[in-house]
N, C-alpha and C positions, 0 to 999 in steps of 0.2 A: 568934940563931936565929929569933928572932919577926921580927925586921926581914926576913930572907931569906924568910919566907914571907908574909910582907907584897908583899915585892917579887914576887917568883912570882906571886901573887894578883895583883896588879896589872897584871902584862904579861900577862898569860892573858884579862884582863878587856877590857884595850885590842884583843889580838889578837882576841879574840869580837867586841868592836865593830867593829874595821875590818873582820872579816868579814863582819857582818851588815851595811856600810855599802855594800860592793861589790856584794854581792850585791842590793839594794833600791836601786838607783839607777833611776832612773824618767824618760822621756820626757812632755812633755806636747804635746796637742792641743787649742787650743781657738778658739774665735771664735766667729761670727755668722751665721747662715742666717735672712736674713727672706722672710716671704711665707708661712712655713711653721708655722703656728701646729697645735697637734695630729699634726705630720707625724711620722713615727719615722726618726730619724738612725742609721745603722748604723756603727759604726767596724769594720772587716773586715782582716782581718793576710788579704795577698794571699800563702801558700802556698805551696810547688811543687805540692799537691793540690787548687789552687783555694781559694776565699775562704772566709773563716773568720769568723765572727761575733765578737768579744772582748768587746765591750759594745753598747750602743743608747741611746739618751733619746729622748722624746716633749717636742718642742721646747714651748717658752711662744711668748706673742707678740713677746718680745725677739729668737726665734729662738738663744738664746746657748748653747755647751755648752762641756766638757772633760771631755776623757777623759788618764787617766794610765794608761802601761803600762810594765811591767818593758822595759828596754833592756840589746839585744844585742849581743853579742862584733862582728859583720858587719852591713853594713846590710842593712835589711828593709825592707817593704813592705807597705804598707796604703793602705786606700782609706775616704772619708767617701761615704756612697750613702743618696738618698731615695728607691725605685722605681728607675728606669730612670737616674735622674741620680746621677753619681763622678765625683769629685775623688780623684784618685789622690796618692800622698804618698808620697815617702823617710826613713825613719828613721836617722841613724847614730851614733848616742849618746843621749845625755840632750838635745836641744836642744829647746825648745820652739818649736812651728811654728804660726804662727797663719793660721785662713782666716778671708776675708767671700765670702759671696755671698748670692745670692737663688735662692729657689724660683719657678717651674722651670727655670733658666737657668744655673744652676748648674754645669753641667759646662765649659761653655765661657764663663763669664763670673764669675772669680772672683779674689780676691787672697789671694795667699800671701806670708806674711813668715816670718822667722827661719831659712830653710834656701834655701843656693844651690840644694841637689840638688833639690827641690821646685820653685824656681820655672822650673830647666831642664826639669823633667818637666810643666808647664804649658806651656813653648814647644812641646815634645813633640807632646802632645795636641792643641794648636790646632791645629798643621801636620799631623798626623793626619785630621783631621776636614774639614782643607782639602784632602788627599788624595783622602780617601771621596769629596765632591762631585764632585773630576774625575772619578775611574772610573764612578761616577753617571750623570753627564753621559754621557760616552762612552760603556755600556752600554745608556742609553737611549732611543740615538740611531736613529732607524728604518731612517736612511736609511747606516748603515754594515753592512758584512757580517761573516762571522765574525773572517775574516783580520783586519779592516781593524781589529776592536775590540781583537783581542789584541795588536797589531801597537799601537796606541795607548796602552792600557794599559801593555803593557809600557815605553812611551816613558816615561811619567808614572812608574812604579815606581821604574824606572831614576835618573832625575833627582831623584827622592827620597831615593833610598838612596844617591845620592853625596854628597848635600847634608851627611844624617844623618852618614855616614862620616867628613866632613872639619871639619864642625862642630862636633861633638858628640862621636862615640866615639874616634875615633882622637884629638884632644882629652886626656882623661880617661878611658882606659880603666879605672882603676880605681872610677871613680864610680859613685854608685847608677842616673843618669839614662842613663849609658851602658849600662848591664846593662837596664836599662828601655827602651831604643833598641830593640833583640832580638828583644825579644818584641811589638811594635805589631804590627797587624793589620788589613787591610783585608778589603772583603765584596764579591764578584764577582758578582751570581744571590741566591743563600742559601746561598754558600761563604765560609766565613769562613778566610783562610789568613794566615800569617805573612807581612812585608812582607820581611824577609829568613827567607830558606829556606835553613834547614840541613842539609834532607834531599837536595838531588844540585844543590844551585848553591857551584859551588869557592869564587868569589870570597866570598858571604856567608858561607861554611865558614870561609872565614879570619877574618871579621869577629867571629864566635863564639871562633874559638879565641885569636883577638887578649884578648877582657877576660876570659877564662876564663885564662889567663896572668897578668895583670896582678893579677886578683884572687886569685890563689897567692900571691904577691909581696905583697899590702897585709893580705889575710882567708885568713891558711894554715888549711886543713881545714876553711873554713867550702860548708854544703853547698851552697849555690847556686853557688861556685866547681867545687867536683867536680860539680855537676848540668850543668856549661856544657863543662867536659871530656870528661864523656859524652857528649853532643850533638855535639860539633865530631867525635869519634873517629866515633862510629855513621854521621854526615855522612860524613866520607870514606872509609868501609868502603864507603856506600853510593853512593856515587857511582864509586869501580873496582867495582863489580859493576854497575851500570851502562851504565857504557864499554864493559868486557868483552863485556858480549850485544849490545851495538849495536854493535861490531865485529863479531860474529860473524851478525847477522839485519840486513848493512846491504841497506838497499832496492832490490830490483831495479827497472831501470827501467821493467821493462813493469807494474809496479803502480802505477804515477804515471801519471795520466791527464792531458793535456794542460790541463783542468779546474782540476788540480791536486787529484784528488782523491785519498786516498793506498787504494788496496784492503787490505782487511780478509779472506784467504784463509784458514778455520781451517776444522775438521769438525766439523758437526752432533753434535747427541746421538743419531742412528744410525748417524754413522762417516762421511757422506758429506760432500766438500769443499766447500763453499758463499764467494763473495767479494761481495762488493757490485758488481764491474761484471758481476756474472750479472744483477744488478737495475735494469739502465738499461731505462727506459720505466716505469718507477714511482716514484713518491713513496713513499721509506725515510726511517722511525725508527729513525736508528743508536744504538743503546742499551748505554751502560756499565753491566754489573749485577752486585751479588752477591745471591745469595739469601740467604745468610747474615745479611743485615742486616735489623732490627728492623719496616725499614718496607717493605721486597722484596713481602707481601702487599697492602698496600695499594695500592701503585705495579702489580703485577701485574694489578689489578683496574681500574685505571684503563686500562691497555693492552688489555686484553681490550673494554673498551668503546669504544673506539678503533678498535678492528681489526673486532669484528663491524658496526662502522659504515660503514664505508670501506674496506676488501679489495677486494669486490667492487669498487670503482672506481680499482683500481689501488695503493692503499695498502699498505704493505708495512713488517714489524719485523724489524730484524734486530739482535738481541741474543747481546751478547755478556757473557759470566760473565766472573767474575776467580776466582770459589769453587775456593779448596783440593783439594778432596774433589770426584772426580770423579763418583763413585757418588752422592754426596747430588746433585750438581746434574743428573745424569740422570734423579734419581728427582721432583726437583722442576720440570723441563720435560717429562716425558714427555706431560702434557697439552695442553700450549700448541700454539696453532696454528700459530705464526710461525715462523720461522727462529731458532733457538736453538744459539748456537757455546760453545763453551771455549777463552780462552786459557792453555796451563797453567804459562805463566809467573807470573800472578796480577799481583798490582799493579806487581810489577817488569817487568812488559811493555813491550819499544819502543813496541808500537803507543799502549797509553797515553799516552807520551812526543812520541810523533809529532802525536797528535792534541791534546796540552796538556792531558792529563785529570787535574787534582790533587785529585777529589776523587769517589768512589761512591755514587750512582746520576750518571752525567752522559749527558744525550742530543745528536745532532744531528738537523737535517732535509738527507735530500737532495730534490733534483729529477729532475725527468722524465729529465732531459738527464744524470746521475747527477755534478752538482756538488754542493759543499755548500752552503747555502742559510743557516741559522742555527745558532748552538747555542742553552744549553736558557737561556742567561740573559738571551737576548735575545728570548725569547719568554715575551709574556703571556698570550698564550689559543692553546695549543695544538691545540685543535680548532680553532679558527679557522685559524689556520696551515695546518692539513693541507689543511682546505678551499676553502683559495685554490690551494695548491698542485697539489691535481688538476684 
């Protein structure tokens, strides 16, 4: 009898242990950041909610740290950040991952050991940030027009995201670095958008539901698998609603100006019809707006000094809402001098579409001659623009 509860005792003892052992298995982080004596190192668990602090140190002159953290069912994602410089990293077990670099150089000039996934997310990033400088370049460029930048840009996307595709995710769709593909990000102006779009592009719609798939199959229930399934769906919900309205609002051609300009026909906030080729022989601020948004006042205030400058010499706004609520944006342009429309499709507008608008507040300039002249990311001094243009 004593033997048998001996024995009981025993397996009860072992099974608390193996529990308490699976449970506390732990990843480590560590290496070398020099240059950075007194700096503060942040180790950040990258979220579906955005970045998360989990620990920090205040480096020596060695520059040297480790961090340990409990490890997950699914890989995860985290990032080393001093200020503005990250080193981004994939988790997928207990493996320890070691970095060196130097402060401030850090993001693009670093070594990683002990994880493939990690140092495919460093090829990642490099070709990322070699991206950024063409669109850069191309943006910056004076002497290209609206068409010609987006028309280039797109070349460079394109070429990048086939690259990514054949290389990398379709590769390893179950991989951490391939889920990390996804989500890269380039900056156009001060829009920062996704380099694949799952919001109304088919092809990258599939690229999403492609590892959101894969990662069913490798990590069942884990949630950045169901957060990738939501995406790819919400994608192609939104893309046939889409379709739909621009079959049904396709372009007449007498709104296509030989120019190429596409007319923008909607009714004022007094009912009356207003289009932009009413406005040929002036220089138009074609203005994508909501008021709804945070910085609508201060953007308003800049326009007003705009216009009470320059009207009288021909200058001319003609803004257009995307706001919901018809009433609140009548009651927030009743004032305004300009020509103020509704479109009440809201962000699901063709004309949005038409004119490549991915992102609110976006402006253009026309011309005398009522072509388009620049958008807003191709302009650094907006008064100065207007005032060459009259």
């Amino acid at each position: 009898m004593n033997i048998s509860r001996l024995h009981i005792a025993a397996i009860i003892t072992l099974a608390s242990l193996s529990f308490v052992s699976c449970n506390n298995k732990k990843f480590h982080v560590n290496g070398e950041i020099t240059d950075a004596k007194d700096s503060v190192l942040y180790f950040e668990n990258m979220s579906l909610n955005g970045p998360v602090v989990t620990d920090s140190v205040k480096l020596d002159a060695d520059g040297r740290f480790s961090f340990d953290e409990k490890a997950t069912d699914a890989p995860e994602f985290y990032r080393l950040r001093i200020a503005g410089q990250i080193i981004n990293l994939s988790i997928d077990s207990t493996e320890t991952v070691n970095v060196k670099a130097s402060y401030p150089t850090m993001a693009s000039k670093y070594e990683v050991s002990g994880s493939d996934n990690c140092a495919k997310i460093k090829e990642l990033a490099l070709m990322q940030m070699g991206l950024q400088a063409q669109i850069n370049a191309i943006a910056n460029n004076p002497g290209m027009g609206v068409e010609a930048v987006e028309d280039s840009v797109g070349k460079v996307l394109t070429a990048y995201k086939n690259n990514v595709k054949i290389q990398y995710i379709f590769k390893e769709p179950m991989k951490a670095y391939s889920y990390f593909a996804l989500f890269q990000a380039f900056t156009l102006g001060n829009v920062n958008s996704l380099i694949f779009n799952p919001r109304n592009n088919k092809d990258d719609i599939k690229v999403f539901a492609a590892v959101a798939t894969s990662w069913d199959t490798y990590y069942p229930k884990a949630e950045r698998g169901l957060n990738l399934h939501n995406i790819a769906i919400e994608g192609m919900k939104d893309v046939r609603i889409l379709e739909a309205k621009q079959q049904a609002a396709t372009i007449d051609a007498s709104k296509v100006k030989v120019a190429g300009l596409i007319d923008v026909p909607l009714r004022d906030n007094r009912g009356n019809m207003r289009s932009l080729t009413q406005l040929a022989g002036k220089v138009v601020l074609l203005d994508f707006h909501a008021f709804s948004t945070p910085e609508s006042p201060k953007r308003i205030m800049m326009m007003r000094s705009l216009y009470n400058k320059y009207n009288a010499a021909g200058f001319e706004i003609y803004q257009v809402s995307v706001d919901p609520d018809e009433h609140f944006w009548k009651t927030q342009t009743a004032a305004l001098p300009w020509i103020s429309v509704r479109d009440e499709n809201g962000p699901s507008s063709p004309i949005l579409s038409q004119y490549n608008v991915q992102s609110i507040p976006t402006f253009f300039l026309i011309g005398r001659d009522n072509t388009l002249v620049k958008r807003d990311v191709q302009v650094k001094d907006l008064d100065s623009e207007i005032k060459a243009l009259l």
